[in-house]
N, C-alpha and C positions, 0 to 999 in steps of 0.2 A: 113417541111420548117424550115430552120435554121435562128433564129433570131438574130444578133448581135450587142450587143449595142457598145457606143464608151464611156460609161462612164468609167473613167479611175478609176482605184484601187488605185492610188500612191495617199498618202497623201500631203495637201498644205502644203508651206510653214509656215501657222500659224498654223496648225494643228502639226508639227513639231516643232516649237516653244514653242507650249502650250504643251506639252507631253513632253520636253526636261525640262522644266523650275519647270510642276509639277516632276518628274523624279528625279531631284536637292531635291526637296523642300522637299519630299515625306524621301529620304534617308537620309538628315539634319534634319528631323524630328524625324524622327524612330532612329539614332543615337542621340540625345539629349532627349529624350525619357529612352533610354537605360542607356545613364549615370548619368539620374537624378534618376532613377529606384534604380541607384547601391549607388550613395548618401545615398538615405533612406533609403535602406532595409541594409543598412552596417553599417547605423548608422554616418557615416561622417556626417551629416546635422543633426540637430536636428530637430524633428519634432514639430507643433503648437497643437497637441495635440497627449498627450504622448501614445504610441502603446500601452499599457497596459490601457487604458481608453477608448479607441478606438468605444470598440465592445459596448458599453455603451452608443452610437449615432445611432447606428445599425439598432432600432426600428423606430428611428422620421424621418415625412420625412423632405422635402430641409428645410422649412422655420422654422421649430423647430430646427435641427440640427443648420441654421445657426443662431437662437438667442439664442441657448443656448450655442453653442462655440464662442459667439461675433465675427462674421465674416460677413462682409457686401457684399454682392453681387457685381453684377458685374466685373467694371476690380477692384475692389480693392486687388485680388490678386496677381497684380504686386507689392505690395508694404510688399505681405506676401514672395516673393521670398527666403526669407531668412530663411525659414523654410523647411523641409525635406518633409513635405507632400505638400507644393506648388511648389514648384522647377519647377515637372513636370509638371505645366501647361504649359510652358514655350514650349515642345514639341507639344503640345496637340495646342496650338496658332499658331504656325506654320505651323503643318499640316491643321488646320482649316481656315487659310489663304492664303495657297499657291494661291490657287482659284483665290484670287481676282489679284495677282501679274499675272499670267498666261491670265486670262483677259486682264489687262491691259497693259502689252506687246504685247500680238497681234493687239489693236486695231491701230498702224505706218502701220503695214503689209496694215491690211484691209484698212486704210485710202486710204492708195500709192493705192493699187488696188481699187482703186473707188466704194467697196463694203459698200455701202453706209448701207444696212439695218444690213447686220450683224457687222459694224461700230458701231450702235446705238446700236443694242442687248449687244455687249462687252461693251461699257461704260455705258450703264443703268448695265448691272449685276456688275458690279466694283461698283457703285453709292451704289444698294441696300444691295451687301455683305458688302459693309463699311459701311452706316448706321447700318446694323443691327448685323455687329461685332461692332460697338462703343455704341450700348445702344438707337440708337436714335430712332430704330425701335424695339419696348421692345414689345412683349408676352406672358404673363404668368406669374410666378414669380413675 
């Protein structure tokens, strides 16, 4: 006996959305990635600590490394941008964020469709990836 179902294979519209949007984010990433790569390893940017000193942090882990390069956690490496070895975080935030922007563009779709529980799923993951990309949900470190 042949059983068939009617579940449909075609993706929604926010599934489309969210795939389109990480898809953008993903290739803006990996492109700003690339040219912050080519900054410092060509030497364009100076680095915050000089490539010849480097391997010399190699041994210690995070919390030694960052008190003995005086570099404070967090986001305060938006503020080292200017340096050839933070540049790239700059790609590394982006990929690590697309997440929450994809979330929260689909939750108009879900609202319009009355899909009321994966409505709440998308803006709680938006709520908790922002807290805990802004430091407010800290652990470890």
């Amino acid at each position: 006996m042949e059983n068939k179902s009617n579940t449909s294979l075609e993706a929604t519209p926010e599934q489309l959305l969210y795939a389109k949007i990480l898809e953008f984010g993903m290739f803006i990433g990996l492109l700003i990635l690339l040219i912050t790569f080519v900054l410092y390893a060509f030497g364009i940017m100076d680095p915050y600590i000089p490539v010849d000193k480097i391997s010399g942090y190699w041994h210690m882990n995070v919390h030694d490394y960052l008190e003995h390069a005086k570099i404070q956690d967090g986001w305060a490496w938006v503020g080292m941008v200017k340096y050839g070895d933070f540049v790239n975080f700059i790609g590394i935030a982006i990929l690590a964020g697309v997440t929450i922007i994809c979330y929260a563009a689909i939750v108009p779709t879900l609202l319009k469709n009355k899909d009321t529980v994966y409505s709440i799923i998308a803006i709680l993951e938006v709520i908790v990836l922002t807290a805990a990309a802004s430091g407010i949900i800290a652990v470890g470190h």
